[in-house]
C-alpha positions as CSV (number, residue, x, y, z in Angstrom):
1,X,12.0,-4.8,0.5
2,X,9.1,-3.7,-1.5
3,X,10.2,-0.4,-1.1
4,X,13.3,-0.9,-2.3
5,X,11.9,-2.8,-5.6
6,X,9.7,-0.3,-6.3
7,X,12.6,2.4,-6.5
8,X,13.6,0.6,-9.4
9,X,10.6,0.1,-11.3
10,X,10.9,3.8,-13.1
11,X,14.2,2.2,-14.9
12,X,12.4,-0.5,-16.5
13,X,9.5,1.3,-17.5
14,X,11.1,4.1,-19.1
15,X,13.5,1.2,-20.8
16,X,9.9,-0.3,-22.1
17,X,8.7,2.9,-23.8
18,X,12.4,4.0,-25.2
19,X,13.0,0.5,-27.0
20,X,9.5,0.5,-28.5
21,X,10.7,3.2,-31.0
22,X,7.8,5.0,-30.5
23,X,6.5,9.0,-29.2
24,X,3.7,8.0,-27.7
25,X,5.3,5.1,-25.8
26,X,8.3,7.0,-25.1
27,X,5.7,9.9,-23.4
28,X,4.3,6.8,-21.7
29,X,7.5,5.9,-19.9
30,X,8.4,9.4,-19.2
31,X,5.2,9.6,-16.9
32,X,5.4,6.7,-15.5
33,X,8.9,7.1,-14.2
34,X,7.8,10.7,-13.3
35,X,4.6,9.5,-11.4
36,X,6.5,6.6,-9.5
37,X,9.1,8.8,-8.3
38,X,6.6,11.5,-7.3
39,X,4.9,9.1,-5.2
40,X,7.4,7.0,-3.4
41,X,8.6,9.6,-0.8
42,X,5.3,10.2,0.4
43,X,4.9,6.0,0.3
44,X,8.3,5.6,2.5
45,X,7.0,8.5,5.1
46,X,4.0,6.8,5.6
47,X,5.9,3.3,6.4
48,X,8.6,5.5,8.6
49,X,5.6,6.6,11.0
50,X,3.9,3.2,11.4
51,X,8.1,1.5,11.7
52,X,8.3,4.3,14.8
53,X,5.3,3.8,16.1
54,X,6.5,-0.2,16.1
55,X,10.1,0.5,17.0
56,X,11.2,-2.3,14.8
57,X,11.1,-3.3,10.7
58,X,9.7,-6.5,11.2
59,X,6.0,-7.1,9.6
60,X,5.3,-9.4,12.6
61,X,6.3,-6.5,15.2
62,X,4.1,-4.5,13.7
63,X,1.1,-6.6,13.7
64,X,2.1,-7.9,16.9
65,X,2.0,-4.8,18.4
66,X,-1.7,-4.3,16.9
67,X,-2.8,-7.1,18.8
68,X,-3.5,-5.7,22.0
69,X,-6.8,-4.7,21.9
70,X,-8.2,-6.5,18.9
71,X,-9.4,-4.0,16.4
72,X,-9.3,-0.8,18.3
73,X,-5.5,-1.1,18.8
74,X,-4.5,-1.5,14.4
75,X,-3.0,1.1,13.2
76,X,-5.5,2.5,11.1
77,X,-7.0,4.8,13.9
78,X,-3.3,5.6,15.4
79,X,-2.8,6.5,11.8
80,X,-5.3,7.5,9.5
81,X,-3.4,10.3,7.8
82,X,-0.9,7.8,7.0
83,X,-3.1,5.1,5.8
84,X,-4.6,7.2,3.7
85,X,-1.2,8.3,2.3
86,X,0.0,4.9,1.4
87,X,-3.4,4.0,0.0
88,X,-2.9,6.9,-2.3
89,X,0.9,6.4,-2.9
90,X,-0.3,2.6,-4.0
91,X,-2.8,3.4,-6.2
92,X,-0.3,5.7,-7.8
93,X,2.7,3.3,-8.0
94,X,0.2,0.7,-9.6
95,X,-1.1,3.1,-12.1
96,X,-4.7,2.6,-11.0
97,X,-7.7,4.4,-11.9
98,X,-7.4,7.7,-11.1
99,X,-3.7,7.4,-11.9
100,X,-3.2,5.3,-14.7
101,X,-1.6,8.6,-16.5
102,X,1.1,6.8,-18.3
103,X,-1.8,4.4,-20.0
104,X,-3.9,7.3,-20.7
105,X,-5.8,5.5,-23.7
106,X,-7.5,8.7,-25.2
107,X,-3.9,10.4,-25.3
108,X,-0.9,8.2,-25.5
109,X,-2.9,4.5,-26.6
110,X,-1.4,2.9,-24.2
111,X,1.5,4.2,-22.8
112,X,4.5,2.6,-22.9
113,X,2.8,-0.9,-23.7
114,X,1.6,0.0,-27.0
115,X,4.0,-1.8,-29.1
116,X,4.1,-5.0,-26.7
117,X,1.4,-7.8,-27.5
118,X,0.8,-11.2,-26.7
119,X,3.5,-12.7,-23.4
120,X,4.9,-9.5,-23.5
121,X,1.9,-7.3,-23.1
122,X,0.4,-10.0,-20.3
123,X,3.4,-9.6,-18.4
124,X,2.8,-5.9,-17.8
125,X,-0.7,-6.6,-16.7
126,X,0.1,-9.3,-14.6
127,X,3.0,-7.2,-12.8
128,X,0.7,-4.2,-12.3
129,X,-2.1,-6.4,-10.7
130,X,0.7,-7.9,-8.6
131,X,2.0,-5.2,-7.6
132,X,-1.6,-4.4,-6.5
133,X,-2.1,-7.3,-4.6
134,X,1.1,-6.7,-3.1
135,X,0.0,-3.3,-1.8
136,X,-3.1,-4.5,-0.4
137,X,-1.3,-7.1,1.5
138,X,0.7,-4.2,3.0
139,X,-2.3,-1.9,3.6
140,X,-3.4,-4.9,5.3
141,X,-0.1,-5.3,7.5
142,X,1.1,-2.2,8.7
143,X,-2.9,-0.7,9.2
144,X,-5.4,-3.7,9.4
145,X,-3.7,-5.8,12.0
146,X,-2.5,-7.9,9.7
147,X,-3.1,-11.6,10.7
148,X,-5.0,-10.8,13.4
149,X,-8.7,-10.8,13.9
150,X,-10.9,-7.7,15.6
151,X,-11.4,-9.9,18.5
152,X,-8.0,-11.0,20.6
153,X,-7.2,-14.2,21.2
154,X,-7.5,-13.8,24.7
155,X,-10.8,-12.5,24.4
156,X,-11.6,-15.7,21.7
157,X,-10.4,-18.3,24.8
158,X,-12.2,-16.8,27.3
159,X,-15.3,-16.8,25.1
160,X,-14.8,-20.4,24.9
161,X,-13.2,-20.9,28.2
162,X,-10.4,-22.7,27.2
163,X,-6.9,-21.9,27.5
164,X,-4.5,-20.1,24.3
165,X,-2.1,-23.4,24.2
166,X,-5.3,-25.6,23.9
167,X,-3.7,-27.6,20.5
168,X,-7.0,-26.9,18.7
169,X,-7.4,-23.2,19.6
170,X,-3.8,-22.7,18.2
171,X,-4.6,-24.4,14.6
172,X,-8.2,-21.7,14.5
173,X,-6.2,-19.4,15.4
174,X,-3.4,-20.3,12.9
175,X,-6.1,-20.9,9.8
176,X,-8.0,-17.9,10.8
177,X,-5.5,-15.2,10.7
178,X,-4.7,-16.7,6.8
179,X,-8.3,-16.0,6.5
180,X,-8.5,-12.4,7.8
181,X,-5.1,-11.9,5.7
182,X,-6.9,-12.9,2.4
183,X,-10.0,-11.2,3.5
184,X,-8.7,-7.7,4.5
185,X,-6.0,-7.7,1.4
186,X,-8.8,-8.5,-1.0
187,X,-10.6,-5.6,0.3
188,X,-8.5,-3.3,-0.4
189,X,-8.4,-5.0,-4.0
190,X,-12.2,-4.6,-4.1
191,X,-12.2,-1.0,-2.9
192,X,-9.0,-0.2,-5.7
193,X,-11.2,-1.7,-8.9
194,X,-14.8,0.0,-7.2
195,X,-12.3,3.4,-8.0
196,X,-11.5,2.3,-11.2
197,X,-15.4,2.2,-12.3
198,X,-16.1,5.8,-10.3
199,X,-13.8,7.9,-10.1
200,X,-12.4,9.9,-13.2
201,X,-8.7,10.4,-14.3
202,X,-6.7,13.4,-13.4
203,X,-4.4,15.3,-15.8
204,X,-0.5,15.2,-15.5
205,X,-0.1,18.6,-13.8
206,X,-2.7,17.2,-11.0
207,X,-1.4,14.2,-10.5
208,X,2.4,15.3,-9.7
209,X,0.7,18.8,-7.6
210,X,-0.8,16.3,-5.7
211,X,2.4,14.2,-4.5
212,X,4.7,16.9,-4.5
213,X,2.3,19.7,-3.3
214,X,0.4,18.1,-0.8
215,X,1.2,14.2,0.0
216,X,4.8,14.5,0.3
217,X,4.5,18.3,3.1
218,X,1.4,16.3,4.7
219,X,3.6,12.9,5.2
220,X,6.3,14.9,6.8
221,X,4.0,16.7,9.3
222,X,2.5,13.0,10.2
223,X,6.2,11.5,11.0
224,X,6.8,14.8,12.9
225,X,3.7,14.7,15.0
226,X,4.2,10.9,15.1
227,X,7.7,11.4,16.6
228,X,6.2,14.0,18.9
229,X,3.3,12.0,20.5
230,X,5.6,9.2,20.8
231,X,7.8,10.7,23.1
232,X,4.7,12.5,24.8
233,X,2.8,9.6,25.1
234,X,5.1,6.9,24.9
235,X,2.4,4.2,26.3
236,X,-0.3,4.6,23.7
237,X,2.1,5.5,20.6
238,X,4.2,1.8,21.7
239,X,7.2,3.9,23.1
């Protein structure tokens, strides 16, 4: 579904910088539509991977499957190269530091928000920080076990020596996968604004070499070689 929404997002924002009468906003919405459809192939073949890997489209297959072994069975280390695809392909799609092209201050003002002020100009920021939140949720999903904590449940109960349908266990349990939710999303927040504050922006050409260039071939190897180890090892790749 957030897929989906997102392939839509280039239409508004290049409706923002046209109706604003203005070059500079104009340029603002032309890179931003370009830089949001550069990244969300790469975005999708990330998610395609972790879907096969899960054999199902449902967010609670896919953390259910990462439940196993408690933090050594998330997706993150069946899937690095495609957690660090989406990761990028986020950033991108949120226009985050080092991607925030189409808000370049120093050369277009601000993009395609530079005529927009007061509800108008918060409603940008609060659907870019959104969407980031949004993405971090997902990071948190499909690669971070979502709900679940680094130790299993099963291991939690025997720990305690009480049994999974004790009443009690099930409302920790229940409260503590919000927690690790929150907790592992709002990582991924922290980690996205540390960028912002290090790392420096990239120029246009850079920016689209790198999705089309590089993400987008190395995204097709990984759901390859994904399809490949999970019909070679159909066990530890959830075939």
């Amino acid at each position: 579904m957030w897929i989906s929404l997102s392939s839509i997002a280039p239409i508004g924002l290049l409706m923002a910088g046209y109706s604003s009468n203005n070059k500079y906003s104009l340029l603002g919405g032309l890179r931003a539509a370009a830089q949001s459809i550069s990244y969300e192939i790469p975005l999708s073949l990330s998610v395609l991977a972790v879907v096969m890997m899960s054999n199902s489209l449902s967010t609670i297959d896919i953390v259910n499957q990462q439940a196993s072994y408690g933090i050594l069975s998330w997706n993150i280390w069946r899937q690095p190269v495609g957690f660090i695809i989406f990761w990028i392909a986020a950033l991108a799609e949120c226009e985050r530091i080092p991607f925030d092209l189409p808000e370049a201050e120093e050369e277009l003002v601000a993009g395609y928000q530079t005529e927009y002020t007061s509800v108008k100009f918060m409603l940008f920021y609060a659907g870019s920080y959104a969407n980031l939140v949004l993405s971090a949720l997902l990071v948190a999903v499909l690669y971070l076990g979502g709900w679940e904590s680094p130790i299993p449940v099963s291991g939690l109960a025997n720990l305690l020596n009480v049994s999974e349908t004790t009443p009690w266990l099930q409302l920790i349990t229940a409260s503590l996968g919000i927690v690790m939710t929150l907790f592992k999303a709002y990582l991924m927040v922290f980690i996205a604004i540390l960028l912002r504050w290090t790392v420096p922006r990239v120029r246009i050409d850079q920016l689209l070499d790198l999705g089309w260039k590089f993400l987008l071939p190395v995204s097709l190897v990984n759901l390859l070689l994904t399809a490949a180890l999970k019909l070679t090892f159909p066990v530890a790749f959830g075939g």
